[in-house]
C-alpha positions as CSV (number, residue, x, y, z in Angstrom):
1,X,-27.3,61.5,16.8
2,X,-30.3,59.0,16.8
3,X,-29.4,58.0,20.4
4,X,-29.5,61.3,21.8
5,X,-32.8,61.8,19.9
6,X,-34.0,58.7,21.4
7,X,-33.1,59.6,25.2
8,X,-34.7,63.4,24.4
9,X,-37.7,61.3,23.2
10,X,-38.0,58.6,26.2
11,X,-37.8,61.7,28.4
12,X,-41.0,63.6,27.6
13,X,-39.4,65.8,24.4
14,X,-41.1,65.6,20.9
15,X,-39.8,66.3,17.7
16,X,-42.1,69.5,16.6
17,X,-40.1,70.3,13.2
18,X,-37.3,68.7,10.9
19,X,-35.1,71.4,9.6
20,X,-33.1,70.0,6.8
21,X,-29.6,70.8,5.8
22,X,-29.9,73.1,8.9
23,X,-26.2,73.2,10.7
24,X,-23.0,73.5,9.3
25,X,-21.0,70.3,10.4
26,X,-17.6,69.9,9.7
27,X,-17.5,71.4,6.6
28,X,-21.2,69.4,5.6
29,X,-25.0,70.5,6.3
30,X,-27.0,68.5,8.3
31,X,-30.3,68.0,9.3
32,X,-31.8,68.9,12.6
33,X,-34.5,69.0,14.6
34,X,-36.4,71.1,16.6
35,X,-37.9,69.7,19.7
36,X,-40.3,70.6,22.2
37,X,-40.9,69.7,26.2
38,X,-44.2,70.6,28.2
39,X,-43.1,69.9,31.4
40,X,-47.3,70.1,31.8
41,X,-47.4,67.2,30.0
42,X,-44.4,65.4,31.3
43,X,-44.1,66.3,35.5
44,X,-43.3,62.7,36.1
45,X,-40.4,63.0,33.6
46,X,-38.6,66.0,35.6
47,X,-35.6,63.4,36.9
48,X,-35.0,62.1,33.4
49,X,-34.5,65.7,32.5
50,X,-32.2,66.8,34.8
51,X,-30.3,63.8,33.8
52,X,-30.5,64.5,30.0
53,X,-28.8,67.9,31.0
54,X,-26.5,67.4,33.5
55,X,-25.1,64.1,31.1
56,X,-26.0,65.5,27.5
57,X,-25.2,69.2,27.8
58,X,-21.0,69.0,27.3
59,X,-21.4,66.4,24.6
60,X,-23.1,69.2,22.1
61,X,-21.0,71.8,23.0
62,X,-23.9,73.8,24.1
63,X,-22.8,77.6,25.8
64,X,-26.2,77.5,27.6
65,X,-30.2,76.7,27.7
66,X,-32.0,79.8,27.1
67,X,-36.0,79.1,28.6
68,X,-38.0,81.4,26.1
69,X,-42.0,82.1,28.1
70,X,-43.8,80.6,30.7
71,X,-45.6,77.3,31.4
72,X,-47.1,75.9,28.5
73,X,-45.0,78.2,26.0
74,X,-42.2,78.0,27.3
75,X,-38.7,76.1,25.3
76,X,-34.8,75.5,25.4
């Protein structure tokens, strides 16, 4: 979805790794990314990602957000 990329991008997240033909989709493989967010790097950006997940998270059927380290390592 290039407009949910686009809204994880304007919000501080970066696009670390493409994973082609990644996720099964309705029967077809598509092509994903994996993204990362410093929250270091982006403290003024905590609002706009709040929002991302309180308006994004239904939409991709997501069971939850699993943080994964501390500080700089840490990832969703």
């Amino acid at each position: 979805n290039p407009r949910a990329i686009r809204a994880y991008q304007k919000s501080g997240f970066r696009i670390i790794e493409d994973l082609p033909e990644h996720e099964l989709h309705e029967g077809k493989k598509e092509d994903c990314y994996l993204m990362e967010y410093r929250y270091d790097d982006n403290a003024t950006n905590v609002k706009a990602m709040k929002y991302l997940i309180e308006h994004y998270f239904d939409n991709f059927k997501v069971d939850s957000i699993e943080i994964i380290g501390s500080g700089y390592d840490s990832v969703a």
